[in-house]
N, C-alpha and C positions, 0 to 999 in steps of 0.2 A: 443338460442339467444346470439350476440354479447355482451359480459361485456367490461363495460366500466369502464377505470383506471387509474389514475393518478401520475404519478410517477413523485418525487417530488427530483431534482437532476438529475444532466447530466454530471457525474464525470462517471469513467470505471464502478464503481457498478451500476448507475444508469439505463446510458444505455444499459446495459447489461441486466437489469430487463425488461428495456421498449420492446429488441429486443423480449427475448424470452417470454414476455407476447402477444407482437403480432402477432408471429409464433405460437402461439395458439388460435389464434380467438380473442383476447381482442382487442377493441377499445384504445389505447394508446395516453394521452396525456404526453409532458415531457414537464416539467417545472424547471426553473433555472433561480434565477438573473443575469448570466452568461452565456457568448457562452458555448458549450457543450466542457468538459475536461479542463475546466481552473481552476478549484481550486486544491485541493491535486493531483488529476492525472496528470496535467500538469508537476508537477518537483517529480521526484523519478529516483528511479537506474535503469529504465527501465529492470528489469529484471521479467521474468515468472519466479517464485521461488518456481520450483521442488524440489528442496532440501530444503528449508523452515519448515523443518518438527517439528523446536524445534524452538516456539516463544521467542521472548524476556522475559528473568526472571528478576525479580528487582535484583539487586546485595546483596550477603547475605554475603559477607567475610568484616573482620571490613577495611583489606587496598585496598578493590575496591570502599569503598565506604567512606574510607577519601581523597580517590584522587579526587574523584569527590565531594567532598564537597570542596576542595580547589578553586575548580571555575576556573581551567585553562585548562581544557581538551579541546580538540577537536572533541572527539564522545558525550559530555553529557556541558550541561551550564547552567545558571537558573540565573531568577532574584530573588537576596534574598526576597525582600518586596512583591512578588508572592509567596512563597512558603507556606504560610497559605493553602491559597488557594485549594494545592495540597494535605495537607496534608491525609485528609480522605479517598480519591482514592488510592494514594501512600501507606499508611499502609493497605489499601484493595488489593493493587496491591502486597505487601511484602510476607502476609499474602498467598496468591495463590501461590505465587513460592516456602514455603516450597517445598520439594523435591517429597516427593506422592501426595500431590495436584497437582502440577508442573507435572507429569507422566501420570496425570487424562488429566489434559490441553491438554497436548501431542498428546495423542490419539486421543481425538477428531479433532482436529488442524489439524491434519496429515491427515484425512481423508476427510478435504476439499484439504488440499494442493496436496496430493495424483491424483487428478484429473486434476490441472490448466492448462495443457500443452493441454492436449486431449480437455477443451471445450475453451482456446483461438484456436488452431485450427478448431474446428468447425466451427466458426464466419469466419477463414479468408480463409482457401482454397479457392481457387477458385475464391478471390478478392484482391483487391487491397491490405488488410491486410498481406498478406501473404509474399510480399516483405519489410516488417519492422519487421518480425520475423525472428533472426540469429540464428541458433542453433548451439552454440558457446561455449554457457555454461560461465561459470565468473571462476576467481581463485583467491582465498585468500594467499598472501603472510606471508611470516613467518622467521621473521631477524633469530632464532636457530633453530638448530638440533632438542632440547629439546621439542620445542614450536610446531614444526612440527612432532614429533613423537606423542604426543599428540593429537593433528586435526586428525593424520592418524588413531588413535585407536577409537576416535570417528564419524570419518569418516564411518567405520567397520561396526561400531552398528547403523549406518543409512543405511548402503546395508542389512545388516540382518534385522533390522526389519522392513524399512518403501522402503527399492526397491531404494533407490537412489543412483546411480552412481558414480564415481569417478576416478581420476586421480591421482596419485604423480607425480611430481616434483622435483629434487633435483633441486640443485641451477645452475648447467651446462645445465639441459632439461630448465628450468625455463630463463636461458637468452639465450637459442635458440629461444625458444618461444615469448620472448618480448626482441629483439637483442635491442631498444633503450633504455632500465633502465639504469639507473645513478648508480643504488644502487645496492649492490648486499644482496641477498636474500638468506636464509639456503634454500629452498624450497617453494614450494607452493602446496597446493588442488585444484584440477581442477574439478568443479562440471562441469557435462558433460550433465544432462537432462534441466538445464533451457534454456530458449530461452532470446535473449538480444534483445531489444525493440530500434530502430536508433533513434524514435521516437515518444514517449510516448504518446504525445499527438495527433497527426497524427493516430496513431494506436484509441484511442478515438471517436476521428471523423471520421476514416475508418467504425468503425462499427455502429457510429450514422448514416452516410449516408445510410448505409441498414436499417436500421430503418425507416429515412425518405421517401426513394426510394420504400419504401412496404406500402407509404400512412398511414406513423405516423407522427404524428403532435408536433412541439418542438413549445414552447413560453416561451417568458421573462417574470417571474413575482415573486410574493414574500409569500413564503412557508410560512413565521409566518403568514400571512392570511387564513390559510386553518382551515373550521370551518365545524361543519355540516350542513347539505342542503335535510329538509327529513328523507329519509334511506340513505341516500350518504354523498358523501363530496361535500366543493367547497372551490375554491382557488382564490384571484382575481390578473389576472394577463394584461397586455399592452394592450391586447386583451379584456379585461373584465371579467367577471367570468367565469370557468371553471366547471362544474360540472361533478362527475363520480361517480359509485356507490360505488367503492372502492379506496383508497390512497394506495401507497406505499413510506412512508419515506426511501430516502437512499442520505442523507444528507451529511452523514458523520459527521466530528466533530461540522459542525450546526445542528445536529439532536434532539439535546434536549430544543432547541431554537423554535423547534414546536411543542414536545409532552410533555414538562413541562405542561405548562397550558392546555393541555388536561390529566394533571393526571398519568405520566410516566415519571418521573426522574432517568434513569440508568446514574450511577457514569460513566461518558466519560468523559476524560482529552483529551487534545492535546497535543501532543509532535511536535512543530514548528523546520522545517529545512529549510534548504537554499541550492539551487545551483548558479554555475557559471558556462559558458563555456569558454575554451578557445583554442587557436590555438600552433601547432606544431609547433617547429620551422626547418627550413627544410624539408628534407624528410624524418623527424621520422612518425612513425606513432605508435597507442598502439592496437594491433590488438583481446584485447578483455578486457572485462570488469576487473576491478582489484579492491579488497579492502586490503590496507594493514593494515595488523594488529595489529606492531607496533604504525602505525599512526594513525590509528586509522579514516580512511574517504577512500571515492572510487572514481576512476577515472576510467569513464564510455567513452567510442568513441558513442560519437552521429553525428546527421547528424550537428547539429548545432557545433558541437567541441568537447574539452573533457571535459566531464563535471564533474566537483568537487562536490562530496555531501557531508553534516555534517550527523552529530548523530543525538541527540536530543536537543532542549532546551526549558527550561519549563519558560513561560511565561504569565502575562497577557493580557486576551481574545481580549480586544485594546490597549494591549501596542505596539509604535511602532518596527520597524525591528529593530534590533541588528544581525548585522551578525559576529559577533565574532568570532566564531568559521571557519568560511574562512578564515578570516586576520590569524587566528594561522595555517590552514593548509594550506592556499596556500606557505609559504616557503618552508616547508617539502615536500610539493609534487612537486614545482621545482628542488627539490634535488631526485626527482624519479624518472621524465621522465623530456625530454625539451621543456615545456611549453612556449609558446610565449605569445603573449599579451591577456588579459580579451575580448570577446568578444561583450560582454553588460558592459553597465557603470552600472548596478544596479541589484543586487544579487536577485534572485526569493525568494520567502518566500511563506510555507504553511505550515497546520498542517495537521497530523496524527492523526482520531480518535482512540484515545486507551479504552482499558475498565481493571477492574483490575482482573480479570479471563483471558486474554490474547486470550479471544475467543470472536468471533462479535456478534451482535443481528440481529438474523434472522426470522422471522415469525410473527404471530398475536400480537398486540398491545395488551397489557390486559386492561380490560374495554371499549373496544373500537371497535364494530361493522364496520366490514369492512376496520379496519389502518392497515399496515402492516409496518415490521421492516426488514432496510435493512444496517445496519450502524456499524461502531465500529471497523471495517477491520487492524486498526493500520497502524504497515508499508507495509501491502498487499493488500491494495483494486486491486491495478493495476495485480498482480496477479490474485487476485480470485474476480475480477468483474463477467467473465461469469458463472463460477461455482454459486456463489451466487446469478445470475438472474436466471440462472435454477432450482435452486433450490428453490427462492420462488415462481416461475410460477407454476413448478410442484404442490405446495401445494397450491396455490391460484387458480387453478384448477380444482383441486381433482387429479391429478394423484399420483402415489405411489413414494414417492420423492426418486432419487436416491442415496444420502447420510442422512444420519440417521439425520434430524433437533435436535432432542432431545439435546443434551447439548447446543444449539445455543437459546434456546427459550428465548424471552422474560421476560418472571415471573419469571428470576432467579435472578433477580433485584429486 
């Protein structure tokens, strides 16, 4: 018999759950107060991030983390009168980056990342997708010698133990390679396995349309309404109620906005960023992804421009936009390449669900017959959207999941 299933979100995780739950026979509904990839998937560095293999750690040195209490960075920002708020997550999140907790993370972490390149390709050979995947790869710039001997040694111990790729750069290959920088640079790392995305959100909707084009069903409606119905759930949405014998949450940073009051509160913060695009002036062009390290932000070539992204900044859940952190790096980054004019008058904004184990929630809801968990991805949803649909289809199933769920599960919350 046909299972029917709900999945609740139309971001890259979402869709990706609904694709590959109905490549396996599941009835799929998708549901979203939003067109499908307009919340966090919309704005990010477009990158499949094969070398991703060491998540973000909280900063544990006393002058990384008096600089960023200073409040003037460009990779980190925060509203002081939020930072209560944060605080329980944050000393959870502190706590996990000790150094062997952090190596625990590691592992696990690496063995989704390990896969993202191989199941975004599955979805787009052969479609439409395939031409907004560049296998380009990104490189991180590096103002010293010092600074880039150091990337290079860690660079090392990512080919040794997790298979990721690499390039050097001195600072002569490095301005062959991007002939219009301003700046010059000691070197650069040229990760060589991720794929650069033209179009983040495009690529979203490339593989909702195979979704839809295989007779699944998308409607607008509103996730905090999903209750039970029965032995199932239902959700009501433009259409009216929806019913299915199983949910899949894969919200993202609204995920606990539905499964609070069902009795599952996992510590999820957001870390809110921002981009911009803007135009070349001339016939410069930037011919691959860049993040400089100095500066601390990345200038991506999209189809829409180049687009400028921040760090992080911690914020209240309705506070409004503050885009700080552009107005500090858009001058430094004219002093990198030659940027022309903003191409939107108004800076994108979204968040990143983080959790403080620096690993997502993936599988059965506890206490809760037939929920499932698909959320918490931080800065990689867009990475590991279809890795993470495969992965909860396979066990929503019963097939023998290809990456090990275990440190991903829910009840570790």
């Amino acid at each position: 018999m046909r299972q029917s299933v709900v999945v609740l979100g139309a971001g890259m995780v979402g869709v990706s759950v609904a694709l590959h739950l109905q490549r396996r026979g599941c009835d799929v509904v998708l549901v979203d107060r939003q067109g499908p990839g307009e919340g966090a998937s919309f704005g990010n560095g477009g990158l499949i991030q094969r070398e991703a293999v060491y998540p973000h750690a909280f900063p544990r040195t006393i002058s990384e983390l008096a600089r960023i209490a200073r409040n003037r960075a460009v990779d980190v920002s925060y509203h002081p009168l939020a930072l209560p708020g944060f605080a329980s997550p944050l000393l959870q999140y502190w706590w996990h980056s000790e150094p062997d907790r952090y190596m625990r993370a590691v592992m696990a972490w690496s063995s989704l990342i390990a896969t993202c390149v191989d199941e975004h390709l599955a979805f787009a050979r052969g479609t439409e997708a395939m031409a907004l995947l560049r296998p380009i790869g990104w490189m991180r710039l590096f103002g010293t010698t010092g600074a880039l001997e150091k990337a290079m040694a860690g660079a090392e111990i990512g080919l040794r133990d997790h298979g990721v790729n690499y390039a050097v750069l001195d600072g002569k290959a490095l301005a062959a390679a991007e002939p219009h920088l301003l700046a010059e640079r000691a070197g650069a790392i040229h990760w060589t396995d991720p794929l650069s995305v033209s179009d983040p959100h495009a690529l979203t909707l490339a593989y909702f349309r195979q979704f839809t084009e295989a007779g699944g069903t998308f409607v607008n409606g509103d996730a905090a309404t999903l209750q039970r119905a029965g032995s199932g759930w239902q959700v009501q949405t433009q259409d009216g109620r929806v019913q299915a014998e199983r949910t899949v949450v894969a919200l993202g940073a609204g995920s606990p906005r539905v499964t609070k009051p069902l009795g599952y509160a996992p510590p999820i913060f957001g870390k809110r960023g921002y981009h911009m695009h803007y135009g070349m002036q001339g016939n410069a062009v930037l011919n691959r992804p860049i993040i400089d390290t100095d500066s601390g932000f990345a200038l991506m070539p999209m189809r829409a421009g180049i687009r400028l992204t921040t760090g992080a900044e911690f914020a209240g859940t309705e506070a409004a936009s503050t885009p700080v952190q552009l107005e500090r790096a858009e001058p430094i980054a004219r002093k990198l390449l030659p940027l022309a004019d903003r191409v939107e008058s108004t800076p994108w904004m979204g968040v990143r669900p983080c959790t403080p184990d620096m690993l997502p929630i993936i599988g059965r809801m506890p206490g809760q017959e037939g929920l499932w968990c698909a959320f918490g991805h931080g800065h990689q949803g867009l990475t590991l959207g279809p890795t993470t649909g495969r992965l909860v289809a396979e066990m929503m199933t019963g097939e023998a999941p290809f990456v090990d769920p275990a440190p991903f599960r829910p009840e570790r919350f």
